[in-house]
N, C-alpha and C positions, 0 to 999 in steps of 0.2 A: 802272591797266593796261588794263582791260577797256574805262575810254571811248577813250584810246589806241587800241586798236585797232579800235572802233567806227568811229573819227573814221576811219582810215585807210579803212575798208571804205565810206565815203561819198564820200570823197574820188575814190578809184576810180569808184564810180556816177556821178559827176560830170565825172570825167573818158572813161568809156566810156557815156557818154549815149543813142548810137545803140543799146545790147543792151536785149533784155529786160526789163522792168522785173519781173514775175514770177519770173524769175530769179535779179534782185538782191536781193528781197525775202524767196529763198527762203536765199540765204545772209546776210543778216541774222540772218533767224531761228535757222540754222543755229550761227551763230559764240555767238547769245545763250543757246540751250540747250546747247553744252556746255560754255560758263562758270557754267552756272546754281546747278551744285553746289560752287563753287568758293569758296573767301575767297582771295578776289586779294592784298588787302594779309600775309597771313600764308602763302602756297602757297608751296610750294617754285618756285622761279623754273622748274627742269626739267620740272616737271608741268606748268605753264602753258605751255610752251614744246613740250613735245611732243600739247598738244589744239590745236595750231596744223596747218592743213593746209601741204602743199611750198609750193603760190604765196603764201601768209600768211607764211612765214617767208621766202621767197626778196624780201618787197615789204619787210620788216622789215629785212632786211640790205640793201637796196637804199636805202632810208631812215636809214641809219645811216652809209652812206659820203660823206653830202650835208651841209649845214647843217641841212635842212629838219626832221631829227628836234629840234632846239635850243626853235625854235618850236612845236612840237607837243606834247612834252613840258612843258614849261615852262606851258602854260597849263594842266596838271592838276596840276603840284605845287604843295603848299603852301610860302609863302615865309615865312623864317625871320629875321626882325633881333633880334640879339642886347641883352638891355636895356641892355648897357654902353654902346651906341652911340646909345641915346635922350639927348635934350637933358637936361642935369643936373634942370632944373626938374622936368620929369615923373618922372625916379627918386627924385627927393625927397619931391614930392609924395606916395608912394607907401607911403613906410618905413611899417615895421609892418605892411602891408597885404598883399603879395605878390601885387597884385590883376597883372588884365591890362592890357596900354596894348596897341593894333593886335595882338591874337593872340599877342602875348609877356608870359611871366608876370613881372613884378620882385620878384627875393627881398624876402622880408622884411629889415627892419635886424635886427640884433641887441640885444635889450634891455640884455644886459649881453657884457662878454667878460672871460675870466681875465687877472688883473696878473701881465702879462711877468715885473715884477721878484720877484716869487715864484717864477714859475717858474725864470727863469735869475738868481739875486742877485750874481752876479758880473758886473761891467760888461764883462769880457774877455770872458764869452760873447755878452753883448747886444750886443759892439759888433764880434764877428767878421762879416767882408765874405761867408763862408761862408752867414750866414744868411741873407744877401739875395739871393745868388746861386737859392740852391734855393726861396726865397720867389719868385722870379720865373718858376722852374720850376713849381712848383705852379700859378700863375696860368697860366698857357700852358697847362697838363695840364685844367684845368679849361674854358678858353677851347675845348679843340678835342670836351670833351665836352659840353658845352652844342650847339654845333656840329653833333657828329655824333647827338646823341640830337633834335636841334630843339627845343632848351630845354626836353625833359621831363627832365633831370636832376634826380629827386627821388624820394624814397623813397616819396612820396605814386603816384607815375604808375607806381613797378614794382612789377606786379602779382602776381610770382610768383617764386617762387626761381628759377628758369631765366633772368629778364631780369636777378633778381638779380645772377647769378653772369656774366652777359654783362657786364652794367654791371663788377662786379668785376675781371673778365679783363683788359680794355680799359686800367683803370686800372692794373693791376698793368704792363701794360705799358707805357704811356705813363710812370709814373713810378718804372721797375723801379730807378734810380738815386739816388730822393730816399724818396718815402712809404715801397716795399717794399723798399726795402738797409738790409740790416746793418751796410754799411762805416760808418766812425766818423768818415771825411774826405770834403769835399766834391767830386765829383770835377771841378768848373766853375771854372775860371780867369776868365774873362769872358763877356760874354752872348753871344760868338758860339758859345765851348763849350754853353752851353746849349740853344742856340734847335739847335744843329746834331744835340744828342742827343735833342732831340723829334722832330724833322725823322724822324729816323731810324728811331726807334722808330713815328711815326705811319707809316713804311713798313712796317714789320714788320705791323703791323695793315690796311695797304689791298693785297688780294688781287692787284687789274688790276695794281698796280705791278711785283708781283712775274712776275707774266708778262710785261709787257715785257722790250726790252734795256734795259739799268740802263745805258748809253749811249748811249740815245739822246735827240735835243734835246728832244724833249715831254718827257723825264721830270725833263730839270736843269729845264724849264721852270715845271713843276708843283712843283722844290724851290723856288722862288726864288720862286714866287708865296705859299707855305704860311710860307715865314721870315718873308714882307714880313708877311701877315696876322695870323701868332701875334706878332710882333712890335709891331704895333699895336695888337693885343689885350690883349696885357701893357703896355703903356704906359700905356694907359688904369684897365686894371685897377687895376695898383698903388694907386690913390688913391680906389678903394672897394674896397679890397682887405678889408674887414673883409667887408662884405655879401656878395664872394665868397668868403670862402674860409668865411666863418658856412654858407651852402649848402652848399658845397662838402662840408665839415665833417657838417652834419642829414644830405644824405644819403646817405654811408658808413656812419653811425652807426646811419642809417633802415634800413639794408639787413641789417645785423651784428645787428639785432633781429629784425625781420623777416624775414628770406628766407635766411641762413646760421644757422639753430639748429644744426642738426647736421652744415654743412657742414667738410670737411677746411680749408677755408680760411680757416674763421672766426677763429682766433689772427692768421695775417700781418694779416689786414684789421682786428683789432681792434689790431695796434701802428700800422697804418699810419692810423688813426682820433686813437689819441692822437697822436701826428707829427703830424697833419694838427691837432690842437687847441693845440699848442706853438706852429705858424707861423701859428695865428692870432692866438695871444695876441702874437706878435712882432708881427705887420703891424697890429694896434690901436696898439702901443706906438710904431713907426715913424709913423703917421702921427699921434697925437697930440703924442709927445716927442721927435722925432728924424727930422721931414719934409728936413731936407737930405738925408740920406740918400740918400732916396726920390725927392728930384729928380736925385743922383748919376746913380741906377738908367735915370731916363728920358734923362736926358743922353748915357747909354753906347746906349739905344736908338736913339737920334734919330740918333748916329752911325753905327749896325750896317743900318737903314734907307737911308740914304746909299750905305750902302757897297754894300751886296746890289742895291740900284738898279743903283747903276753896276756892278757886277759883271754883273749882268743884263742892262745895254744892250751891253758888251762882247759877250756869249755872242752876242746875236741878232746881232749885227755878224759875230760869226764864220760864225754859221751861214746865214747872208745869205751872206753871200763864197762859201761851203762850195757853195750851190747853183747861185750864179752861173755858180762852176768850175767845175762837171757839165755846164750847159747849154753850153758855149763850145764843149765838145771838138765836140759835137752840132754846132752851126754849123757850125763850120767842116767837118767832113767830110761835112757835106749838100753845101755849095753851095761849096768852098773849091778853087782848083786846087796843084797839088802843089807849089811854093813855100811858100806859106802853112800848108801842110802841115806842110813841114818846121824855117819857123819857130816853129811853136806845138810840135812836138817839142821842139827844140829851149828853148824857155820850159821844154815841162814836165822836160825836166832838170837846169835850172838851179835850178827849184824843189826838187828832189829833192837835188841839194847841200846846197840851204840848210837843209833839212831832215833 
């Protein structure tokens, strides 16, 4: 944040060239002592925000209605590829190791995992459609916390009961349906049930959405991009679905040791820990004894991707049209004489009928 607005404060000198240099020099210094006592990455965003003078914040909002903050930002954050999406060769390479490839850690493989069929001895359970539905849930719940923590999801990386219980939160609500319910049935018909109740619950958890309108196009935009993504994530997943959901699995289990001793919430997290150790002994068991399945699973994705596609070039078609028809009225009552007037009246009540 701090070279952020560094950058910004140079930018300026460069662009007002002809001032001062003593002057620019002296707000440099300025803006560097009264960040000096500050931890930028951990401040509360409002503290930081009010040791901003008026023209610092008004260049900041001015910076924000452009492109220009995309590129200026973007060259101070660190970037994030998830391991699933490394070339098979290098995850392989790796098992056992959980070393890092480009700044991304790859879990460890799992030495051993529980046999399914002790766990569920009845074929009826092993071979309900139920289990793979919320098996695909899991993987998505997992996918977008890797995501959102930048692959430090692990018991190793949270340091204290406070991240603990942040980490915990997040999951209880991404998977208030599957890990943390008590209900006995699954509540997912097909994967668009699924992907639509992550969808949803990952709104519950992002703040800016909830202050938009919940109608307006950036925000279907923003859904149709998050389905395509978890979507692909999970497709992938599935078929090292041991590796993630083994992680997945350490660090719940890392946390319910560490950082909930005495927490109120240590029971829900310690059922949703075994849950979470039942669906990995299934997705060992899927992908050794029962991979049709599992190609079922990506089959139903590869059509649900399809379809959100084209449902998506729909929307933008509409909301294309949507602006076009704003701009027209505009024309024509700029420069239009009173005929043409009254046939574009006229249009727009024809539309009004149809509608």
């Amino acid at each position: 944040m701090l070279e952020v607005l560094q950058r910004l404060e140079q930018e300026n000198k460069i662009e007002a060239a002809t001032e001062d240099d003593d002057e620019d020099d002296d707000e440099d210094d300025d803006l560097v002592e009264r960040f000096q006592n500050i931890d930028i990455d951990n401040a509360d965003p409002n503290v930081i925000w009010n040791l901003l003078s008026d023209e610092q914040k008004e260049e900041f909002r001015e910076m924000l209605k452009g492109n220009h903050w995309k590129d200026l930002v973007s060259s101070h954050l660190p970037t994030y590829v998830p391991w699933w999406t490394f070339p098979k060769q290098v995850i392989l390479s790796d098992d056992n190791n959980g070393v890092s490839s480009n700044h991304t850690t790859i879990p460890g493989f799992p030495v051993s995992i529980p046999d399914f069929t002790d766990i569920a001895p009845q074929p009826s359970t092993r071979s309900s459609q139920h289990i793979l539905w919320n098996l695909a849930h899991i993987l998505g719940t997992y996918s977008y916390l890797m995501r959102h923590t930048m692959g430090e999801l692990s018991f190793k990386e949270v340091g204290s009961e406070e991240e603990g219980i942040e980490v915990i939160d997040l999951c209880s609500t991404l998977s208030a349906h599957v890990l943390f319910s008590q209900a006995k049935t699954c509540p997912f018909r097909n994967i668009n049930d699924l992907i639509v109740d992550l969808v949803e619950q990952i709104n519950v958890t992002e703040q800016q959405w909830q202050q938009d309108d919940p109608l307006s196009s950036v925000i279907h935009m923003k859904r149709y991009d998050l389905k395509l993504l978890l979507l692909e994530d999970i497709k992938i997943l599935l078929f090292d679905c041991k590796r993630a959901l083994y992680h997945f699995w350490e660090t719940l289990n890392g946390i319910v040791v560490d950082s909930l001793k005495k927490s109120k919430k240590r029971k829900s997290v310690l059922l949703a820990t075994r849950k979470l150790y039942f669906y990995l002994a299934a997705g060992g068991y899927f992908l050794d004894k029962d991979k049709d399945r599992l190609d079922m699973i990506r089959l139903s994705i590869e059509n649900e991707i399809i379809r959100v596609n084209t449902e998506k070039e729909e929307f933008q078609k509409d909301v294309d049209a949507a602006k076009e028809s704003i701009r027209q009225p505009k024309q024509h009552n700029d420069g239009s004489d009173s005929s043409s007037n009254i046939n574009y009246n006229n249009n727009n009540n024809k539309i009004e009928e149809l509608s």
